[in-house]
Every structure is written in structure tokens, then in C-alpha cells.
N, C-alpha and C positions, 0 to 999 in steps of 0.2 A: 675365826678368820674365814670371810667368804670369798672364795675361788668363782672363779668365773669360767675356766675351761683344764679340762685335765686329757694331759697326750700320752699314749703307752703303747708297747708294741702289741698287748694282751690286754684287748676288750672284749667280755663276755657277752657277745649278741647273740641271742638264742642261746643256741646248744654248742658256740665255736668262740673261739678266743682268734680276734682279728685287731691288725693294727686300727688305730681310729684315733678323732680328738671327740671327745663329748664336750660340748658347748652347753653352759647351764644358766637360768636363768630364773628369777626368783624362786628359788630353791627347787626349780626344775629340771631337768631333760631339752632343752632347748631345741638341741640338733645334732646328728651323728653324722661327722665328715670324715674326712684323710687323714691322715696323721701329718703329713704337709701344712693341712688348714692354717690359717694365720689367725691370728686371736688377739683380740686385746685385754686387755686387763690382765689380772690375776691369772697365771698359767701355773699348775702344777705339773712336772714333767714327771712320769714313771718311770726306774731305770728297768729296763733288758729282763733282769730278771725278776720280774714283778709280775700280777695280772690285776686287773682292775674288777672286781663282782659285785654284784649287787650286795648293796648290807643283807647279813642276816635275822633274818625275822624268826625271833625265838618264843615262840608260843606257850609256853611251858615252862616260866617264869615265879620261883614263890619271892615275894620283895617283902613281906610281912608287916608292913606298915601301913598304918599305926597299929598299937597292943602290943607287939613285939619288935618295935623297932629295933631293938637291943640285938636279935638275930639278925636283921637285915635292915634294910630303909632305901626309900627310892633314890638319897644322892648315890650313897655307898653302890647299889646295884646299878644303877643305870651306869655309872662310871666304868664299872668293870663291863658290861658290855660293851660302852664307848672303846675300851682297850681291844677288845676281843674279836671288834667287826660286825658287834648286831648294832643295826641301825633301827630296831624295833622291837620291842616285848611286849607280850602280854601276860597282864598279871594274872596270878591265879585265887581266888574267893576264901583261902582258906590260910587257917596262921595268923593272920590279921586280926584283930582283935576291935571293931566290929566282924563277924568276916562277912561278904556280900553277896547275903542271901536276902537283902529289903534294899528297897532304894537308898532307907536312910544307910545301910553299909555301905553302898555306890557311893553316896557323898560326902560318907565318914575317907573314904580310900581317894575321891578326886581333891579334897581338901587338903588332906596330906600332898597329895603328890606336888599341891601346888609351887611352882619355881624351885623347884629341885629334881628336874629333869635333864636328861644331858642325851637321851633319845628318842624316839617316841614310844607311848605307853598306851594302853588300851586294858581293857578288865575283862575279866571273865565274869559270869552271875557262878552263883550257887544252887544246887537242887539239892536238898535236905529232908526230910520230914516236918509236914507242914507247911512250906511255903507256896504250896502249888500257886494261892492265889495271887503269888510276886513274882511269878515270871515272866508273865508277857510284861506287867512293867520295867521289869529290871531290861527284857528284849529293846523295849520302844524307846528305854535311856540312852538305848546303844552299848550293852553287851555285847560280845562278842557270841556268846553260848553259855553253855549251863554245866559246869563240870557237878561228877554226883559219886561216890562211893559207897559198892556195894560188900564192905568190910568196912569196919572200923578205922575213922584217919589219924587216928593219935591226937586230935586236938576233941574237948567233949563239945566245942561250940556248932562243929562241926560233924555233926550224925550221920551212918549211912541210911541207905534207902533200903529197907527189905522189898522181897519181891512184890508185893501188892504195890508199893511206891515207885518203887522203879516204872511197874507199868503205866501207871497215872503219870506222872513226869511227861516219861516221852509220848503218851498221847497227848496231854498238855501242850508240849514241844512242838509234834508233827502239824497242831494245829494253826499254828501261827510261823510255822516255817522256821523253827529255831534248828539248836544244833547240839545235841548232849554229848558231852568227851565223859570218858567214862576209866577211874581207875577200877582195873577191871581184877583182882581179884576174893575169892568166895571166901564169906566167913563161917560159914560151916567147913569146910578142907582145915583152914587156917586153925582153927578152934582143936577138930581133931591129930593137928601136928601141934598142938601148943606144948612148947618143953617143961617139964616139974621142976626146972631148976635151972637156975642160971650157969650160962655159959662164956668162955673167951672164945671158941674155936669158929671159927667162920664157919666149917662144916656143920656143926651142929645148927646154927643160925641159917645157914640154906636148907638145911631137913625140915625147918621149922615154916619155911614159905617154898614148898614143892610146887612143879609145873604143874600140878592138877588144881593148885588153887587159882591157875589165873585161867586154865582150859574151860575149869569150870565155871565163871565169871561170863569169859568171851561167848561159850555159846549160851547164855542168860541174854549179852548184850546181843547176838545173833538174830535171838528170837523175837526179845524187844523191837529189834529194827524190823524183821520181818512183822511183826502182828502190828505195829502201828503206822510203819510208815515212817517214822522220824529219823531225820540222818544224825548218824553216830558214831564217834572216834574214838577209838582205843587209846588208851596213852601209855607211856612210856612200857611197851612191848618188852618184857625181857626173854620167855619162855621160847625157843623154835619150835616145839614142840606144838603150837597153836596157829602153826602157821597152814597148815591143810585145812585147817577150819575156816582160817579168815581166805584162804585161796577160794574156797569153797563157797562161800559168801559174795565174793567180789564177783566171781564168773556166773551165780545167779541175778547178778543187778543189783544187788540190797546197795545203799548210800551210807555204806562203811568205809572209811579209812583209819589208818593204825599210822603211830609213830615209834621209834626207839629214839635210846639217847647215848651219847659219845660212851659213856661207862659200861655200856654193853655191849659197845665196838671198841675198846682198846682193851679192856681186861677181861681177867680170866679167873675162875675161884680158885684153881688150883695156884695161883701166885699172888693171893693174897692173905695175909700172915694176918695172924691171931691176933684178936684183941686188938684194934685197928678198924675204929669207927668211922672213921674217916670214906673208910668203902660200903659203910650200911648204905644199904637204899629198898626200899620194897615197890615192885617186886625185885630180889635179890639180884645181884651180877651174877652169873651164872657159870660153865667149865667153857673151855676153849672150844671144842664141838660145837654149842650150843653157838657159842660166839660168831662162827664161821658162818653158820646158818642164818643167822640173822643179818651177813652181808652179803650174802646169796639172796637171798631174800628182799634187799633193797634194790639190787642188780635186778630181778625178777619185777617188781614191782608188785610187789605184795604188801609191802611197806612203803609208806609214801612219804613219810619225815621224820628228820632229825633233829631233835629239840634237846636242851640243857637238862629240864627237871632242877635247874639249881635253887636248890631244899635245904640252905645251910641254918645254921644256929649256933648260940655262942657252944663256948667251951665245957662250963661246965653241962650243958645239954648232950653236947657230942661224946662227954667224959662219963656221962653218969653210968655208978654201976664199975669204974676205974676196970674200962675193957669188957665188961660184960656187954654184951650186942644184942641181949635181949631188952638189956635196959636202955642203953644209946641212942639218941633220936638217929633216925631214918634220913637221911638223906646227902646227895653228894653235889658240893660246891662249884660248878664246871664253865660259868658261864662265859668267863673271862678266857680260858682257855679252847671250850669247844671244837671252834672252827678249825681253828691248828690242828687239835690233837686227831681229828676226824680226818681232815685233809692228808697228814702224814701216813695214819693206819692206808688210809685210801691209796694212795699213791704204792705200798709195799703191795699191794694188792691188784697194780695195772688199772684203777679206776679214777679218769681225768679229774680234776678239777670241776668242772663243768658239773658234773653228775653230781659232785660233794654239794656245789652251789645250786643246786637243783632243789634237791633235798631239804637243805638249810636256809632257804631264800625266796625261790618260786612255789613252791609247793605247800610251805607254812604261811606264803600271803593270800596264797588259793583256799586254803582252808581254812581262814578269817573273813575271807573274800576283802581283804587288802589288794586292791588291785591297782594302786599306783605304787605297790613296794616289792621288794622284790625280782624284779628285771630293770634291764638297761634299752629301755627304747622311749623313744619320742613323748614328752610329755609325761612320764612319772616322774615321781617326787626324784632327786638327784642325792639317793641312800647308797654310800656305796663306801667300799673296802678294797683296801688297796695290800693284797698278800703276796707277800716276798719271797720267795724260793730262796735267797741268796741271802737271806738273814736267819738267825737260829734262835729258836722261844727254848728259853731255859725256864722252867718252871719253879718260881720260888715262892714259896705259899705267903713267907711276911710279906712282899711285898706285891702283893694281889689285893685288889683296890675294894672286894668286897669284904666286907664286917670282920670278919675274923679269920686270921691267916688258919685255916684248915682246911686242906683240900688232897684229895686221893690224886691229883695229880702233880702232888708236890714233888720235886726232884728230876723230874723229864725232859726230856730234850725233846725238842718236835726240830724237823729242818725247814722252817717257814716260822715266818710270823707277819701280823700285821701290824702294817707300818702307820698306815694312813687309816682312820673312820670320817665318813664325809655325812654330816645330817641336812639333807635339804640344801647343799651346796654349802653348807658351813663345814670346814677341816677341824675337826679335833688333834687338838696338841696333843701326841701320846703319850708327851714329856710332861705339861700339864693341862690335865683335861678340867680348865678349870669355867667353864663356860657352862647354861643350864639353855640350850637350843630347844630341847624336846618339849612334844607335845603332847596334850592329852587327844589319844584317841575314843573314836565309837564307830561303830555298825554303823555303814550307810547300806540303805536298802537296795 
């Protein structure tokens, strides 16, 4: 359904929630008037307790299709974003089966994706061993960047880079003005905590990925960025412990930024029970200390975004090993819920709205260089989400729209949810999001 104009008492311009009508116009930004404005056409009215934000641009996206559509697939994910208020993902190069580390992966994953969109999509490249001479191509197809790991990613199509690779990469990278995100941590640390035996106990499974292997990782990527110049992103940050580093980095100049992700702002290790896969993710959720820090730390601006990481997989993947967590793939389901569950911890904590949408919108289009997504002014795309303060997200993992009902936030109450996702001035039916709107995105220069 295309809308033509939406009225609320809570529109997000800049850094302030103001009454306003946004007026929209082939899937644009039109005009920002009164909330009086008179409008014709299609008028969505927002009630009192709503605010209107920019969609969420979630950067940090695995959709795994093709090769493992069976874990995820772009109807199934992009849907649940539709649900959750990202009006943007980017896919990430790995899981996928080509994963997209050559053009022909980039065309194996835009082919798939084709009209099974429901918001808009964009790709990551890959940097692996070997590929140096596919990166500026994969750049000049309109990659967004070059994700690269320097550990082991659990899939063997996907190799990490030892250090001789990592440095070629990003001088590769800095040369053509690319961008390497970097799951950052060390497989010598990793190696020397590897457990003789399988485990259920979440503590054992956090012994086994210590803050020294992501310390040790960050200042590799620190130096990286320093000896070549190429700009570099931390991904899904879990450790505080890394955070003087990367402070330490930022206030020299280096073209670093970091992200964390909801599951390291709402939980805690010490309340997460045994054998209970569902909370694996590497690098690990961490204790409640650690937790705090790292929302001091977004307050500070040391961390610049909030992204999903939603890394799911079927059952028996998440099962294997019946609770052992050394066996259990890695990763936590969140994309659907996200926003909500960030926004609510935020709120118990005194921190607006505004700064959640900051985070999860402006700052994740900044660092794609998505510059018509993301905010609400004059002439960008008309991507936006409509969250309820006066309605309650009961978290029920069956009926979570991505692949398979498993998720560590099954069971939760948040006090909000979104009501409304609007793609390019199209509304999605939250009741049925049965419409394929989205687009294939790329890097524009």
C-alpha cells in the first residue's frame, strides 16, 4: 500500500522528535510541514504514543542464500526485518554457498535475491586467501566492503586471512578506497583456550573464547589500519575490555569504527542457562559488567553502531552435539526483534529514542555511505518505522517470520513494538507482509 503522507506528534528530525506531516513522493521525502498540513491522498495518522524513525539499516545481516537457503533465504529474512523496522540490510559474503568472494558469488547471491525482496538489500565482498585480484572488481560491482576473518569462520569455503593476508588485503583495499569490516578475533588465543572435551556449561564455552582473543585481533586490525591507511570496522564488539584500545585509536585519527549488537546489550552470561544454543554467538555474550560497559561506551562514542549479526540456522545445526556449545553453530537470530529489544534496555537506562535511532539508522547508512537512508529530511528515500510505546512485543519465537522458530529472545516482553515499516513510501501489512518492494542495492561512489 503507497501512502502519500504520514501525521504524528513524534517525528525524528535530527536529533529531536517534533510534531510534523512528512509528505512523500515517489518513494521520497517530499516535504516536512505542521502537523496541521492538509494532504491529500492516502494519509497515515500516528497515534500520541508512537514516534515515527527512520527504518533501520542493519548492516550485519547473514541471509545465507543460496547453498544454505534451508538456514535462511532472502523472502524468509527480509520479512522479518519488514516486521522489526529495518527498511535496509546488508548481506554478509559468507554461509552462502557460492559465498562472495568473485563476481560470479555477487551474481550467484543478486540472482537469488531476485523478487524475493520485501526491503532493500545490498552485499558485502569477501577477502579470503587468494582473492586479492577480486576485489576492486567485486568494489566497482558495488560492494559495499570486504568483510575478512582473522580466526576460523566455521564454514571451510570461507578461510581466514593470516597476518601476511590481512596486510596485502587492506593495502589492496586502501588503494582503491575500499572498506574492510573485520571479525576481529585471534586464532592463536582461540587455539590456546581450545577445550579437550565437550561441554553444556555456557562458562566453559566463554573460557573457550576469552577477551584476549578479540584484544588480540583489534590491535592486529589497529595496526593494519595504521601501516596502510585503509579504513576498518570492527564487527560485532562484544569484549569492554577493548575499549581503550579502540578509544585510543579513534583519538589518534585512524579511520576505525566498531559496532556491537542487541545480545550484548540485553544479556548477561551469568543468566544464561546451560546447554541453550540458542545464546551461542562468537565472539561470546559476555557478564553483566562487561555488558554495562559497552552501553557506556555507546553513550561515549567509542562505538558507533548497532547491528543484528542475525547468524541463524536450522535445528538440527543449532542442536548438534544435544546442548554441547562447543558443537552448536554460532549464532543468534535477532533481527526481527532488534530495535525493540535495544530501545527498551535503552529506555531502563535514561537513553532517548533518538540516540537508539542514531545508532541503528544514521550511523549504519554513514558507514555503507547509504546516504538517502537512514534519516528523515528532504529528499531521501521515505524508509521509515513507526514505534509504539503503547503497544507490547511479546516475543514468540514460532511465530517469528525468519526460518526457523529459534531465538534467545524467545519469551520477552519489550514495552514497544513496531507497528508500522514503510519501504520508499510503500506500508507493510505487519498482519500480512505479503508484498516483495525491495531493492537490490550497490555502492554509489
Amino acid at each position: 500500500m503507497r501512502i502519500d503522507a504520514i501525521r504524528a506528534q513524534h517525528v525524528l528530525i535530527d536529533d529531536d522528535f517534533v510534531p510534523a506531516t512528512l509528505r512523500l513522493r515517489q518513494g521520497r521525502i517530499e516535504a516536512i510541514e505542521p502537523p496541521e498540513s492538509e494532504v491529500a491522498g492516502l494519509l497515515l495518522e500516528v497515534p500520541d504514543t508512537a514516534y515515527v524513525v527512520p527504518g533501520v539499516v542493519d548492516t550485519h545481516v547473514h541471509v545465507n542464500e543460496p547453498g544454505r537457503t534451508h538456514w535462511e533465504g532472502f523472502l524468509s529474512a527480509t520479512e522479518a526485518a519488514a516486521l522489526g523496522g529495518v527498511t535496509t540490510l546488508i548481506d554478509m559474503p559468507l554461509n552462502s554457498v557460492p559465498p562472495t568472494t568473485t563476481l560470479a558469488g555477487l551474481r550467484a547471491k543478486q540472482e537469488a535475491a531476485t523478487r524475493k525482496l520485501m526491503v532493500d538489500v545490498g552485499f558485502w565482498g569477501g577477502a579470503v586467501p587468494g582473492n586479492l585480484q577480486h576485489l576492486e572488481p567485486l568494489w566497482d560491482a558495488g560492494v559495499f566492503g570486504f568483510k575478512c576473518f582473522l580466526a576460523p569462520s566455521g564454514v571451510d569455503e570461507f578461510p581466514p586471512l593470516d597476518g601476511a593476508g590481512f596486510t596485502a588485503a587492506l593495502t589492496e583495499i586502501a588503494r582503491f578506497g575500499g572498506l574492510m569490516i573485520v571479525h576481529a578475533e585471534d586464532a592463536g588465543v582461540l587455539d590456546a583456550h581450545a577445550p579437550t572435551s565437550g561441554s553444556r556449561a555456557y562458562a566453559d564455552f566463554l573460557l573457550s573464547r576469552p577477551d584476549e582473543a578479540e584484544l588480540a585481533a583489534i590491535r592486529q586490525v589497529i595496526d593494519g589500519t595504521r601501516e596502510t591507511g585503509a579504513r576498518t570496522h570492527i564487527l560485532h564488539l562484544s569484549s569492554a575490555r577493548a575499549l581503550d584500545l579502540i578509544k585510543d585509536a579513534k583519538d589518534e585519527g585512524l579511520p576505525l569504527s566498531v559496532e556491537t549488537c542487541p545480545h550484548y546489550l540485553c544479556f548477561a552470561s551469568e543468566q544464561i542457562p546451560d546447554a541453550s544454543p540458542q545464546f551461542k554467538c562468537c565472539p561470546p555474550i559476555r557478564d553483566a559488567g562487561n555488558r554495562e560497559e559497552l552501553w557506556q561506551a555507546l553513550r561515549a562514542g567509542v562505538i558507533d553502531t548497532i547491528v543484528s549479526d542475525h547468524s541463524p540456522a536450522d535445528a538440527e545445526e543449532k542442536g548438534r552435539g544435544d546442548g554441547d556449545l562447543q558443537q552448536a553453530w554460532g549464532g543468534v537470530s535477532g533481527l526481527q526483534v532488534g530495535f525493540s529489544a535495544v530501545a527498551t534496555e535503552a529506555r531502563r537506562r535514561n537513553i532517548g529514542l533518538s540516540r537508539v535511532s542514531r545508532w541503528m539508522s544514521r550511523n549504519t547508512a554513514d558507514l555503507a555511505g547509504l546516504r538517502s537512508k537512514g534519516r528523515i529530511e528532504v529528499g531521501v528515500d521515505a524508509d521509515l518505522a513507526v514505534y509504539d510505546t503503547g503497544a507490547e512485543l511479546r516475543v514468540d519465537a514460532t511465530r517469528l517470520a525468519h526460518r526457523h522458530p529459534i531465538s534467545a529472545f524467545d519469551g520477552l516482553r519489550y514495552g514497544g513494538r513496531v507497528t508500522h515499516t514503510i519501504v520508499r513510501a510503500n506500508a507493510i501489512d505487519v498482519e500480512r507482509p505479503d508484498h516483495v518492494w525491495g531493492r537490490q542495492l550497490r555502492r554509489v561512489s
